[in-house]
Backbone as a printed PyTorch tensor [residue, N CA C, xyz], in Angstrom:
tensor([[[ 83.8590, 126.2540,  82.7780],
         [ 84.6650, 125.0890,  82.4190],
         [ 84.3020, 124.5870,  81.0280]],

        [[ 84.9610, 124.1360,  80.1430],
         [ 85.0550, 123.0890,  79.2550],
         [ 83.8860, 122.5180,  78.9260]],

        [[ 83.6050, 121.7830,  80.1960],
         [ 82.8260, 120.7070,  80.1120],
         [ 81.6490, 121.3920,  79.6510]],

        [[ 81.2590, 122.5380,  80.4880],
         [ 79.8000, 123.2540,  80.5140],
         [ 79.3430, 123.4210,  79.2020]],

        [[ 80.6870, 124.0670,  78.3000],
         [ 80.3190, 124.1680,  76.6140],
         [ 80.1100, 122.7720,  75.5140]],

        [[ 79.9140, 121.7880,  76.2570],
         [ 79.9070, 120.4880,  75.2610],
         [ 78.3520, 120.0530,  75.7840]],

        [[ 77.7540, 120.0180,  74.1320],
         [ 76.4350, 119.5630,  74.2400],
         [ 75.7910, 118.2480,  73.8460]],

        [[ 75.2990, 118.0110,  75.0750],
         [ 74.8340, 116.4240,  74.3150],
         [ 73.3280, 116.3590,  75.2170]],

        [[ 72.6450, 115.3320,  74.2370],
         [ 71.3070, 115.1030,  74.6450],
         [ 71.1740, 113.7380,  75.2930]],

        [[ 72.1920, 113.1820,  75.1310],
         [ 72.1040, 111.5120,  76.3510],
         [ 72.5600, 111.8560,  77.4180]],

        [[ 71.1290, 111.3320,  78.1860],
         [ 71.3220, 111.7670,  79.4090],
         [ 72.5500, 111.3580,  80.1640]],

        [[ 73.0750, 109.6970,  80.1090],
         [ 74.0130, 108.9910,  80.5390],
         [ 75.2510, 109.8180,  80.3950]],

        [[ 75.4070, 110.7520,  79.1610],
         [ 76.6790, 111.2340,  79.0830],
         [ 76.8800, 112.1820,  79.8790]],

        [[ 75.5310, 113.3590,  79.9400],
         [ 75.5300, 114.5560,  80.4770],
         [ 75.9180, 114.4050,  82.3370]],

        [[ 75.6060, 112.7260,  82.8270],
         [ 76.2610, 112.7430,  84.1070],
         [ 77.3590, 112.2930,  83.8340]],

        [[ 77.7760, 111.4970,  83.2440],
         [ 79.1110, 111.7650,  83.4070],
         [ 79.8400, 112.9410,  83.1090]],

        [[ 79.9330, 113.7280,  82.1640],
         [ 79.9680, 114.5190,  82.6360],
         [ 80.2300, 115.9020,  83.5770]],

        [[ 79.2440, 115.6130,  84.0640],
         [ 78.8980, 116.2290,  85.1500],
         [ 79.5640, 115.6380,  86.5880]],

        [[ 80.3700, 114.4840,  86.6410],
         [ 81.2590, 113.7800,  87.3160],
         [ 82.2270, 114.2600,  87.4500]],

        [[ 82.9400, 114.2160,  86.0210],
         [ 84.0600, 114.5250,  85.4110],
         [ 84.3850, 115.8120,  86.3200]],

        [[ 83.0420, 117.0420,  85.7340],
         [ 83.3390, 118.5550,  86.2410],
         [ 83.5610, 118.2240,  87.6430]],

        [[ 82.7030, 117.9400,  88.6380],
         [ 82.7740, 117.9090,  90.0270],
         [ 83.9950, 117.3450,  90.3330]],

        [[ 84.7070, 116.2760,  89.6140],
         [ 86.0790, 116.0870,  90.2990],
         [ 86.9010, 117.0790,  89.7920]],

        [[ 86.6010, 117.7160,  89.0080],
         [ 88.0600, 118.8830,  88.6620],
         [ 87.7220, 119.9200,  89.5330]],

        [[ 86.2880, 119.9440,  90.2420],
         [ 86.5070, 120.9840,  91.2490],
         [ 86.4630, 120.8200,  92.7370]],

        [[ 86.1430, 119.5680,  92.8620],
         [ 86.4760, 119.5380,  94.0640],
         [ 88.1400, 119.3910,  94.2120]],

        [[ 88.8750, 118.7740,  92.8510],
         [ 90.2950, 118.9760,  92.8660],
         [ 90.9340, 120.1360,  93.6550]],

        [[ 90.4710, 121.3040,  92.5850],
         [ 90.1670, 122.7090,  93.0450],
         [ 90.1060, 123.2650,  93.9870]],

        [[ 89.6840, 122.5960,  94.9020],
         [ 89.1930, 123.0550,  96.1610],
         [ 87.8390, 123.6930,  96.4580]],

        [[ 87.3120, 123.5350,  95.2630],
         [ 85.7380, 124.0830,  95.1600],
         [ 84.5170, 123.2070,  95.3680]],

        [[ 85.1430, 122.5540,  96.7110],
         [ 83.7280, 121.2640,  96.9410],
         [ 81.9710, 121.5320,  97.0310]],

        [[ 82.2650, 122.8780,  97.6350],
         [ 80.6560, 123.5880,  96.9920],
         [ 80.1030, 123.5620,  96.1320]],

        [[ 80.8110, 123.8780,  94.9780],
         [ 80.3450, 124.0580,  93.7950],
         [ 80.2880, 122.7040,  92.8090]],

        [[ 80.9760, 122.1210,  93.3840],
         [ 81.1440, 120.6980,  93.0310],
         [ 79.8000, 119.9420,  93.3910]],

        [[ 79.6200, 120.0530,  94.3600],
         [ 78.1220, 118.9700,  95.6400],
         [ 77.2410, 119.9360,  94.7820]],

        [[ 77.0810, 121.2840,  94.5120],
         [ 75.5340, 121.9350,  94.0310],
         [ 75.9930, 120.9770,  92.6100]],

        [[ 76.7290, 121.2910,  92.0670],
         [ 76.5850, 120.7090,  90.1020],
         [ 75.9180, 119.4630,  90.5570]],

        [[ 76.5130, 118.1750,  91.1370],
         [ 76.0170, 116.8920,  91.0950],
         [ 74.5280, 117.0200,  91.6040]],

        [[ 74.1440, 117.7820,  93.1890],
         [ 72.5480, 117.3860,  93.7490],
         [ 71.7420, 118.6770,  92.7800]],

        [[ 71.9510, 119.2450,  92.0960],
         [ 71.3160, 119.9280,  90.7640],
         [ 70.4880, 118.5120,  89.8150]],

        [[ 71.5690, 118.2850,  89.4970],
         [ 71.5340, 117.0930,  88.4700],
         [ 70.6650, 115.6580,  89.0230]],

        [[ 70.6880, 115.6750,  90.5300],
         [ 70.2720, 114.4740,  91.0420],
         [ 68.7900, 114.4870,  91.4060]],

        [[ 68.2560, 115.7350,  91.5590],
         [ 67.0310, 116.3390,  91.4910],
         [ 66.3230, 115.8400,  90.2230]],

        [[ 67.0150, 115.7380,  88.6500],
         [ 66.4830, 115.0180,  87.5550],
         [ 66.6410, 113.5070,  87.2880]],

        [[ 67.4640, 112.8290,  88.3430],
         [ 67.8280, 111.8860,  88.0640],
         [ 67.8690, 111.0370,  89.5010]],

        [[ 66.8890, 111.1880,  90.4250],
         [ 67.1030, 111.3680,  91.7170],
         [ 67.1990, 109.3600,  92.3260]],

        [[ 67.2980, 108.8280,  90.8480],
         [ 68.0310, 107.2930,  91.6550],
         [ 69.3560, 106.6210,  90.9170]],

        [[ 70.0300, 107.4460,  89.7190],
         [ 71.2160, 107.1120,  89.7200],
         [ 72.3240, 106.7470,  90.7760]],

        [[ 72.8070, 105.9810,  90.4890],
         [ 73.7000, 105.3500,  91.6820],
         [ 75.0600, 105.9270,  91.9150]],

        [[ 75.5800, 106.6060,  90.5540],
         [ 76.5680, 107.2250,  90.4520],
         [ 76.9220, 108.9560,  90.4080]],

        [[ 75.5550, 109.5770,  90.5250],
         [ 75.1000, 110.7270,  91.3890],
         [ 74.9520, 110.6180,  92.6920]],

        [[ 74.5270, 109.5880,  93.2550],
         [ 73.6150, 109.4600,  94.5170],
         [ 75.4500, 109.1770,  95.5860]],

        [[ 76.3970, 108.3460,  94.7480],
         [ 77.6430, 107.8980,  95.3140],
         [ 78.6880, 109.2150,  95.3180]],

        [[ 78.7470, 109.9660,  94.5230],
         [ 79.4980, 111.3200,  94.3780],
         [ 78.8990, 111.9030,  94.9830]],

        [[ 78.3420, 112.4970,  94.9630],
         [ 77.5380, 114.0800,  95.7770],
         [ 77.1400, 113.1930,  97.1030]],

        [[ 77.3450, 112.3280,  97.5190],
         [ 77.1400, 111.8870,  99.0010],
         [ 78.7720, 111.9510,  99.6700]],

        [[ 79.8050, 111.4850,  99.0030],
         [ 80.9370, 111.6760,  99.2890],
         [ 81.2110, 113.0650,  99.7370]],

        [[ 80.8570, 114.1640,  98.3030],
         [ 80.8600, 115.5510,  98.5850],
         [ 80.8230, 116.0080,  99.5410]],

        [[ 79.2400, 115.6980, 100.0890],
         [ 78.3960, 115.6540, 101.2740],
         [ 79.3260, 115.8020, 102.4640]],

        [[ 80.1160, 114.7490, 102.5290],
         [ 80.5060, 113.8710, 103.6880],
         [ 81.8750, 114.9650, 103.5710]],

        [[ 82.7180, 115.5640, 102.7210],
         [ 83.6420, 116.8250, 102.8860],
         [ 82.9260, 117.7460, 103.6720]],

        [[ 81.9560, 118.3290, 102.9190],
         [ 81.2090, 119.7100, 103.4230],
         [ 80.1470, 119.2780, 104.8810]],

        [[ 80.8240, 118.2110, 105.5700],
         [ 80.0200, 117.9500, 106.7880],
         [ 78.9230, 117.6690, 106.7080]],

        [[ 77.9260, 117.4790, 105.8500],
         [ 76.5160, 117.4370, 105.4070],
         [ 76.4130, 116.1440, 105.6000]],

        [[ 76.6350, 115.4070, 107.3550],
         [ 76.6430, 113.8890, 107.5140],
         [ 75.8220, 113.4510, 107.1660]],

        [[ 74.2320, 114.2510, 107.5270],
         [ 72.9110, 113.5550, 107.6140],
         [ 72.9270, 113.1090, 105.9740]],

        [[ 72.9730, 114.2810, 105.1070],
         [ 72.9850, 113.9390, 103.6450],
         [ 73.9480, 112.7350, 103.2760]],

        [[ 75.2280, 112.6000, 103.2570],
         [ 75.7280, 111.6610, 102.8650],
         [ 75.1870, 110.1340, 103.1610]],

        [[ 74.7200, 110.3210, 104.9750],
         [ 74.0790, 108.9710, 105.3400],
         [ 72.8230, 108.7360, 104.2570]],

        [[ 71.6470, 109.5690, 104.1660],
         [ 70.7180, 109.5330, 103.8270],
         [ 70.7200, 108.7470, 102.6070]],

        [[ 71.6210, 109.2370, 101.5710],
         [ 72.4650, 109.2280,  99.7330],
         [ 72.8010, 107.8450,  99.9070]],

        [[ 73.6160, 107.3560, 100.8870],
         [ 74.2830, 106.0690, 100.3160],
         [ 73.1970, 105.1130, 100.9670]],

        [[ 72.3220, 104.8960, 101.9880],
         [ 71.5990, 104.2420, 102.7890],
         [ 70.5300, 104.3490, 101.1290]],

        [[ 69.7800, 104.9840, 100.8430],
         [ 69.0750, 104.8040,  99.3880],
         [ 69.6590, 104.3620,  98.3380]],

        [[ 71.4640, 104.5250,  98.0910],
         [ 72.1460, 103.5400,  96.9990],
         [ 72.3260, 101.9570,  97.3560]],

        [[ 72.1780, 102.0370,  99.0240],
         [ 72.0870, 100.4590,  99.0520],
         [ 71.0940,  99.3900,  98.8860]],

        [[ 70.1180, 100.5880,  99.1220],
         [ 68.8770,  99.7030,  98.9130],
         [ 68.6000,  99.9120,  97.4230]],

        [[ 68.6230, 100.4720,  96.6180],
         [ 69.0010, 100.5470,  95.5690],
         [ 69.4760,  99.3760,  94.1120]],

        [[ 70.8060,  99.0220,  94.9480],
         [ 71.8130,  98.4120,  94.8370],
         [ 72.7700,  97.6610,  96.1930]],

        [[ 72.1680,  96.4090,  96.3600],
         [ 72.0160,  95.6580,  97.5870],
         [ 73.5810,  94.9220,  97.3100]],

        [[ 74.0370,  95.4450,  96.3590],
         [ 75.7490,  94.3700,  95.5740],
         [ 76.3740,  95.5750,  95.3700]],

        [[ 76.3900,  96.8910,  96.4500],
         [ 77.2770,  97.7930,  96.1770],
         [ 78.2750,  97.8760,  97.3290]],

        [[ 79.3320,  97.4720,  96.9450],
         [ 80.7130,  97.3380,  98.0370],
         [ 81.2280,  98.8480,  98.6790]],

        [[ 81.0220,  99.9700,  97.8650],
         [ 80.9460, 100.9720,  97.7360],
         [ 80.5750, 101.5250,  98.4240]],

        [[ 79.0890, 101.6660,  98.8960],
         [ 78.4100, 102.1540,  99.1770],
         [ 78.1310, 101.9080, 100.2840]],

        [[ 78.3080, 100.3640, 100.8620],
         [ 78.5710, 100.0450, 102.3770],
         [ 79.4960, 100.5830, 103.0640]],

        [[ 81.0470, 100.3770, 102.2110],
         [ 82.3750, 100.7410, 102.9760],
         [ 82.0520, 102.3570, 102.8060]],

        [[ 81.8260, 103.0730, 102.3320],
         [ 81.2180, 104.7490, 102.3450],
         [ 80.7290, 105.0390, 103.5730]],

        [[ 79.6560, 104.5350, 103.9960],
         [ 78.5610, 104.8870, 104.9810],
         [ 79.5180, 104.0890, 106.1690]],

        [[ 80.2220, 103.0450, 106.1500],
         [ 80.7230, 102.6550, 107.4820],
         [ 82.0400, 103.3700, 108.0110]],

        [[ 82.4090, 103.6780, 106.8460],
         [ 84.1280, 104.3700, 107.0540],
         [ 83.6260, 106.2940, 107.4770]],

        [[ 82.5910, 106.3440, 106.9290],
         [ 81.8810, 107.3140, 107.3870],
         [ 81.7490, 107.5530, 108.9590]],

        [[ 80.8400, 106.8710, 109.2630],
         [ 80.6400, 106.5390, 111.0940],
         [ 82.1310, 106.3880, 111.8280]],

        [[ 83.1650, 105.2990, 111.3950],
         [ 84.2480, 105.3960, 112.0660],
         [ 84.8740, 106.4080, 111.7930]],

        [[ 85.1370, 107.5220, 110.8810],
         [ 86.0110, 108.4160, 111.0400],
         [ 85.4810, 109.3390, 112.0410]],

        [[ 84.1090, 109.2780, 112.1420],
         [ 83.2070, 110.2580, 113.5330],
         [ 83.0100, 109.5210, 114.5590]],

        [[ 83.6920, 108.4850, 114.7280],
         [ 83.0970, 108.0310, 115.9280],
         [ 81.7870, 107.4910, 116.1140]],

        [[ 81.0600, 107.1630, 115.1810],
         [ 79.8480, 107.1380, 115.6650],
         [ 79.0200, 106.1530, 115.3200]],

        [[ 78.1590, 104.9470, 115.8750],
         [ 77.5760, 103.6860, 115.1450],
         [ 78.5780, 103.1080, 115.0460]],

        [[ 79.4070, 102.8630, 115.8520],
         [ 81.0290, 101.9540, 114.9770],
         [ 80.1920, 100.6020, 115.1570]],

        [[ 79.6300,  99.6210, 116.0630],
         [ 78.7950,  98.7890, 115.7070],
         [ 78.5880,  98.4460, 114.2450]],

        [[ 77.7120,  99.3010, 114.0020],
         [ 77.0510,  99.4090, 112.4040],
         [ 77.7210,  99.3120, 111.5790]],

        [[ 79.1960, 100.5740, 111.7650],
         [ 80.1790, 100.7080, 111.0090],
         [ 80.7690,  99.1680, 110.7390]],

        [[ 81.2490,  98.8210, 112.0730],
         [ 81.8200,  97.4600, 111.0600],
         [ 80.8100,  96.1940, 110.6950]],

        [[ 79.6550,  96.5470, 110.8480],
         [ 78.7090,  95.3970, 110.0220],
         [ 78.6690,  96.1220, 108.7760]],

        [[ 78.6720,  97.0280, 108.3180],
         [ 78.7180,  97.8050, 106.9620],
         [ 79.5390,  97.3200, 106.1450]],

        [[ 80.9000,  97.1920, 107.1090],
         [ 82.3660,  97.4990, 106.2420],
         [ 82.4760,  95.9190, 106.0960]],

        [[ 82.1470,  95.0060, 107.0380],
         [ 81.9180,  93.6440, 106.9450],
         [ 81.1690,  93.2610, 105.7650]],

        [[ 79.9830,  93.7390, 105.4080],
         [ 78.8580,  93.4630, 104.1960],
         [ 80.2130,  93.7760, 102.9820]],

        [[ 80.5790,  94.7210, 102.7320],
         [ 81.2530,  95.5590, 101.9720],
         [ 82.4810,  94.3010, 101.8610]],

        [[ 82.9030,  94.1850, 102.2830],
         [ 84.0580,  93.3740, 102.5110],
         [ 83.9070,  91.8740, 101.6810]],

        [[ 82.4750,  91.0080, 102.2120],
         [ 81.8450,  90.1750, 101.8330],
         [ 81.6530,  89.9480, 100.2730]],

        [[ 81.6080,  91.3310,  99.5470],
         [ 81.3780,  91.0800,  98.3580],
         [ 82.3850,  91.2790,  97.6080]],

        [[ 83.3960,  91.9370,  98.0620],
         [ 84.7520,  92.7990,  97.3830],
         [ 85.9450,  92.6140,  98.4980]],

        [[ 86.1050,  90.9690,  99.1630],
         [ 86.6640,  90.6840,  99.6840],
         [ 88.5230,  91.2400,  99.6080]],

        [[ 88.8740,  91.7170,  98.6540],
         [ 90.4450,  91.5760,  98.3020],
         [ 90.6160,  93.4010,  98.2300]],

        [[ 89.5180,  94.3460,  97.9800],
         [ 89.4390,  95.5570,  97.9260],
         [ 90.3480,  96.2600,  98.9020]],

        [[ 91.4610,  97.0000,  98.7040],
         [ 92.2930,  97.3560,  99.6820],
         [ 91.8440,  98.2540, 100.6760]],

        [[ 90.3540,  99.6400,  99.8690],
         [ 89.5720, 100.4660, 100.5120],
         [ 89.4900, 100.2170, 101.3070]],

        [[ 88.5270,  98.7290, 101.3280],
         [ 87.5860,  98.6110, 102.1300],
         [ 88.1810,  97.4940, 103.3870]],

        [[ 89.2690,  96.6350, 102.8980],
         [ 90.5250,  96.5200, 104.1570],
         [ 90.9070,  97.2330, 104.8370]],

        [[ 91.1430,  98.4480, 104.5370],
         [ 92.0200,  99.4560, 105.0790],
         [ 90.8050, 100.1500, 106.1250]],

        [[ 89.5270,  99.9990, 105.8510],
         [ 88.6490, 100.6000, 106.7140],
         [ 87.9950,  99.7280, 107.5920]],

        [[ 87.9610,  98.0200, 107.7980],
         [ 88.0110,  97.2070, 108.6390],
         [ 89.2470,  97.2890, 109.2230]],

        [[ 90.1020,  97.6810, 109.0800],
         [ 91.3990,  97.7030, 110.0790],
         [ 91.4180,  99.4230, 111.3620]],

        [[ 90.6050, 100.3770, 110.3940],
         [ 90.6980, 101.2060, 111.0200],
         [ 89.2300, 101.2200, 111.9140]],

        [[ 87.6680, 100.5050, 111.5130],
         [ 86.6330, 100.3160, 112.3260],
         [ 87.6780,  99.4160, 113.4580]],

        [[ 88.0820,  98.5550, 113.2640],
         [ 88.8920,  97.8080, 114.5140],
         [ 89.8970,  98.3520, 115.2740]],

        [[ 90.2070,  99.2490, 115.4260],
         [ 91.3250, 100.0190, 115.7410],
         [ 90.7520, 100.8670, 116.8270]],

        [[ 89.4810, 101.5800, 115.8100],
         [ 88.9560, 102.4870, 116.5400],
         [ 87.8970, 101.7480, 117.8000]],

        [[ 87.6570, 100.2440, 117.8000],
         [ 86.4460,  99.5190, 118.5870],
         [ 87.7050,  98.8500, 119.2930]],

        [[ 89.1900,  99.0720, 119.4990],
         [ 89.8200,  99.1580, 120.7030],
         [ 90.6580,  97.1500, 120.2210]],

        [[ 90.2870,  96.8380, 119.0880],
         [ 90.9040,  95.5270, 118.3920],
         [ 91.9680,  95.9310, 117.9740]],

        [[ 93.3030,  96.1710, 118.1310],
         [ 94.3580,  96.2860, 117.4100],
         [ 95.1350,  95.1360, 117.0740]],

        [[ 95.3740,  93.9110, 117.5530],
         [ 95.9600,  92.9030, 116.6290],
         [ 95.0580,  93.0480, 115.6700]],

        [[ 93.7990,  93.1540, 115.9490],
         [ 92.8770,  91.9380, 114.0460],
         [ 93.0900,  93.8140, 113.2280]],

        [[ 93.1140,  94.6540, 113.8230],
         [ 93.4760,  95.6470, 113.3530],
         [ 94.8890,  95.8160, 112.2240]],

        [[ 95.5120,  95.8000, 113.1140],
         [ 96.8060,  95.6970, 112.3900],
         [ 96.8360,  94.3260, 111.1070]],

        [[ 95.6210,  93.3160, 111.4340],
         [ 96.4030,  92.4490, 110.1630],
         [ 95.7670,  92.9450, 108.7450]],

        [[ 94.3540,  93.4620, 109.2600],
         [ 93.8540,  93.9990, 108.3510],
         [ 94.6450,  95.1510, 107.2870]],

        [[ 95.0190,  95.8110, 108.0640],
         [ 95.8020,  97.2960, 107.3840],
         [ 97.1340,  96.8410, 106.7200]],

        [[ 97.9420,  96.0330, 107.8350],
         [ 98.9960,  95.3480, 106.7880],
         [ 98.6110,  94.9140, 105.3620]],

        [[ 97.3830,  93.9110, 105.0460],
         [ 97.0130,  93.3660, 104.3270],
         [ 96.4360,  94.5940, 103.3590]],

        [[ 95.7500,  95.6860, 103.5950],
         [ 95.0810,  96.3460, 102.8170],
         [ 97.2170,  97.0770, 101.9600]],

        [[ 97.6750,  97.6660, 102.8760],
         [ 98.6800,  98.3370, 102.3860],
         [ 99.8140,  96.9380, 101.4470]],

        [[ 99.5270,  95.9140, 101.5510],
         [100.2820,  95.0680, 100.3780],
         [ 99.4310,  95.5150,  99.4050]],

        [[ 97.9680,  95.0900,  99.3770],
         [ 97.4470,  95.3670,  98.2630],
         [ 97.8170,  96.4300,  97.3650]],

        [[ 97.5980,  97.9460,  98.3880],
         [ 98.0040,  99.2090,  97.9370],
         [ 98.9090, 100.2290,  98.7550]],

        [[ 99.5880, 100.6570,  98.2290],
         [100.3400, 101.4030,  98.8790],
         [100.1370, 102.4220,  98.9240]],

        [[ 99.1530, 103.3740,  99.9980],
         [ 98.7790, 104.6100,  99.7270],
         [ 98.9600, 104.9390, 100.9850]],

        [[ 98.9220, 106.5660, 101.0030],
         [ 99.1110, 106.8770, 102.2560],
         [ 98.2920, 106.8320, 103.0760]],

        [[ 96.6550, 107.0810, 103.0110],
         [ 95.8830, 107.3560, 103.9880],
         [ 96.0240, 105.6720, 104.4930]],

        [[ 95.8370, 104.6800, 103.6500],
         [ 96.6630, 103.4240, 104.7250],
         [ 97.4020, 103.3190, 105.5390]],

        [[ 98.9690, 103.8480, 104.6390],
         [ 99.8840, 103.6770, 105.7950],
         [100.0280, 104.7890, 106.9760]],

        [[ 99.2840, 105.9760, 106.9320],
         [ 99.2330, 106.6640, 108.1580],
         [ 98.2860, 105.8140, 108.8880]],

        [[ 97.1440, 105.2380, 108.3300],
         [ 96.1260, 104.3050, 109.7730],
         [ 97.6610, 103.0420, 110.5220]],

        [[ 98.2210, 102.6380, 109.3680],
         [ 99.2570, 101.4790, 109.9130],
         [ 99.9400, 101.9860, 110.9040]],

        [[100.4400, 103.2070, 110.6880],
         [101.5940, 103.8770, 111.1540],
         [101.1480, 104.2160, 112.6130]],

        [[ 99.1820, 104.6860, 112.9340],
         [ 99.0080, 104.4130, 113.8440],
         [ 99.1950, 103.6160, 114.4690]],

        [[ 98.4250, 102.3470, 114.6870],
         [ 98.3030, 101.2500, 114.9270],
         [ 99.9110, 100.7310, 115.4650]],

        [[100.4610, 100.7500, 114.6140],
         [102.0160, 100.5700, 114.7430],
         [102.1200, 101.2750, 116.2340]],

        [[102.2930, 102.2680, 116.3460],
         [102.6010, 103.0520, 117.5500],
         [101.3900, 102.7150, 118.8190]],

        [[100.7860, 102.3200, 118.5880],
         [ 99.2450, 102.2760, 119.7620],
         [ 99.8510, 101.0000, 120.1950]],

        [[100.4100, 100.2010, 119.4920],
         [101.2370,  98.6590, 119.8750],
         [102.4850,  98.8760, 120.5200]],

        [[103.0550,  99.7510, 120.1580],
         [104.5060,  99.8490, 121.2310],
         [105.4090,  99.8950, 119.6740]],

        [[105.3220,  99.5150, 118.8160],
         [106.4740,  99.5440, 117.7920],
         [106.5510, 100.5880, 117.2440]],

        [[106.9240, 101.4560, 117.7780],
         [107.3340, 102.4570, 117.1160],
         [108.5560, 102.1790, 115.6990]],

        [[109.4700, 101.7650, 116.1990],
         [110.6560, 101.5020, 115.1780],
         [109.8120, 101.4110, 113.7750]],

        [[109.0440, 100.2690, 113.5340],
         [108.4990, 100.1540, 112.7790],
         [107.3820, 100.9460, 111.6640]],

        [[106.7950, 101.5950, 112.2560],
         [106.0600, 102.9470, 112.3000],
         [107.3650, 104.0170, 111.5240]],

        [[108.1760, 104.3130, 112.1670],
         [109.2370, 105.1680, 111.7890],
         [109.4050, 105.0180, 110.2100]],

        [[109.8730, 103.5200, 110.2140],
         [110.1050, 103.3650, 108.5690],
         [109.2960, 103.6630, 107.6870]],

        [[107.6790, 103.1660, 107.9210],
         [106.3830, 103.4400, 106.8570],
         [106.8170, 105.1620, 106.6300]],

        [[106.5560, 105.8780, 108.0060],
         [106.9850, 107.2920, 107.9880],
         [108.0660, 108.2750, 107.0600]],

        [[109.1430, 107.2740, 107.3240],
         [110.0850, 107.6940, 106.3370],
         [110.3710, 107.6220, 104.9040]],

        [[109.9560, 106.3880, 104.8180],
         [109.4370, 106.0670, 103.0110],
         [108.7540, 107.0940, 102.7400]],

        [[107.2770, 107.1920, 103.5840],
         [106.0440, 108.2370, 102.5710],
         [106.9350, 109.3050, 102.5490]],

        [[107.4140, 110.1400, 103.8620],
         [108.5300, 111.7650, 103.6630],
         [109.4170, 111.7350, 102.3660]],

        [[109.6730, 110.4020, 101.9540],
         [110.8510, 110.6100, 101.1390],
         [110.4300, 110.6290,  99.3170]],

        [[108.7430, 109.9430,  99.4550],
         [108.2180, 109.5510,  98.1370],
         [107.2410, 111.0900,  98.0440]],

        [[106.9540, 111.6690,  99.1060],
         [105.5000, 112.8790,  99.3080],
         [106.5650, 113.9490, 100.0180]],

        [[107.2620, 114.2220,  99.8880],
         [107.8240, 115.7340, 100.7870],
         [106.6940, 116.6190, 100.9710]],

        [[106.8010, 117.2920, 101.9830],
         [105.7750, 118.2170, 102.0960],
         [104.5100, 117.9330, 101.9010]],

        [[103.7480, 116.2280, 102.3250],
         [102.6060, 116.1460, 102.5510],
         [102.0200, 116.6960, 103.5400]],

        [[101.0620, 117.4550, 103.2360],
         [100.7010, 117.8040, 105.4360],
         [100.2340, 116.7020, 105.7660]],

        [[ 99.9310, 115.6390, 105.4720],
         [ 99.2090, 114.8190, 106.4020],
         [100.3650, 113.6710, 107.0400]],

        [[101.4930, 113.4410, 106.3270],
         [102.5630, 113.2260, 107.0620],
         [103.4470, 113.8570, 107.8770]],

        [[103.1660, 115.0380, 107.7440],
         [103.8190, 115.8730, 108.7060],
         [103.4120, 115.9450, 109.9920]],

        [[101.7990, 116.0610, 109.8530],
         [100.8040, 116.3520, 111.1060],
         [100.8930, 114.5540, 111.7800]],

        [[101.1130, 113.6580, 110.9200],
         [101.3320, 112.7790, 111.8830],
         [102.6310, 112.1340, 112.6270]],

        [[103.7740, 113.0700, 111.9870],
         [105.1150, 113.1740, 112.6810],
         [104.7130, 113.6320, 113.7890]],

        [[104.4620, 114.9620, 113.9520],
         [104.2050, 115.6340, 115.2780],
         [103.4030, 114.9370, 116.1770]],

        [[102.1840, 114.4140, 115.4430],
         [101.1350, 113.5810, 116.7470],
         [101.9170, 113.0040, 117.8520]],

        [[102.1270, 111.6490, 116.6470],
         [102.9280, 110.5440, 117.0800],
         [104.5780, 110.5040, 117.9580]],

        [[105.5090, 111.1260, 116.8900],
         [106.4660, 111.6120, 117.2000],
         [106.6530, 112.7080, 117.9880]],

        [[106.4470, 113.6220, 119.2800],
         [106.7350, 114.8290, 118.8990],
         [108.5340, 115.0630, 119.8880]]])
């Protein structure tokens, strides 16, 4: 890559960097090679916050739970004012099922400091969803998807929507994203779930 041939001796630049590369390959589809460039680099730099926050994400693609927990649990203590790094590690646990407890005291901390953050709305609506709360669920996710309009939101809404009985409603979020994303798989796969 590019990047590899540009030389510089500040360190600050050389991770970024080295950021930069890892998102053009995990773009790629090369999340391997992506997670070795960053925990290479984190080995010299082993309490940057913005190594320790990427290559834990990585992590958390390539299943490497224990690592990702390990990475962001040391960026928080770290950095005790990282919104980031809470909603990471909690949205983490709820997408596995697992610690949802924790998960939403995480996503709660997270929330606390970066109250208006749509992320980290959108992942108190889905810790609540998944801990069997679907009204405070649903107001959350509504609220995160005004903020932003993205899909991995409105597919959690679109759940939620349907786990309530409204389908109708659900339908529409559905049909907007088909009509703005054709050929997303992840709207497709949740036509079939939901819909079949």
């Amino acid at each position: 890559l590019l990047l590899q041939t540009i030389q510089t001796e500040n360190e600050a630049e050389k991770i970024s960097l080295a950021i930069s590369e890892a998102s053009i390959l995990r773009e790629a589809k090369q999340t391997k090679d992506a997670f070795h460039l960053l925990d290479n680099l984190l080995k010299k730099h082993p309490e940057n916050p913005e190594l320790l926050y990427e290559s834990a994400l990585l992590a958390e693609q390539l299943k490497q739970f224990a690592v990702t927990e390990t990475r962001l649990r040391k960026l928080i203590v770290l950095n005790p004012e990282d919104a980031q790094a809470y909603n990471a590690l909690g949205y983490s646990f709820v997408e596995r099922g697992t610690h949802l407890k924790e998960a939403k005291e995480l996503i709660e901390k997270a929330l606390s400091i970066s109250p208006k953050d749509a992320a980290i709305l959108d992942s108190m609506g889905w810790a609540l969803y998944k801990l069997g709360e679907k009204g405070d669920a649903l107001a959350y996710l509504q609220e995160a998807y005004l903020a932003r309009e993205d899909i991995e939101i409105a597919l959690h809404l679109i759940e939620v929507l349907v786990s309530l009985g409204r389908k109708n409603e659900a339908i529409i979020y559905l049909n907007k994203f088909d009509i703005e994303h054709p050929n997303n798989a992840e709207i497709a796969k949740t036509r079939k779930n939901l819909f079949p």
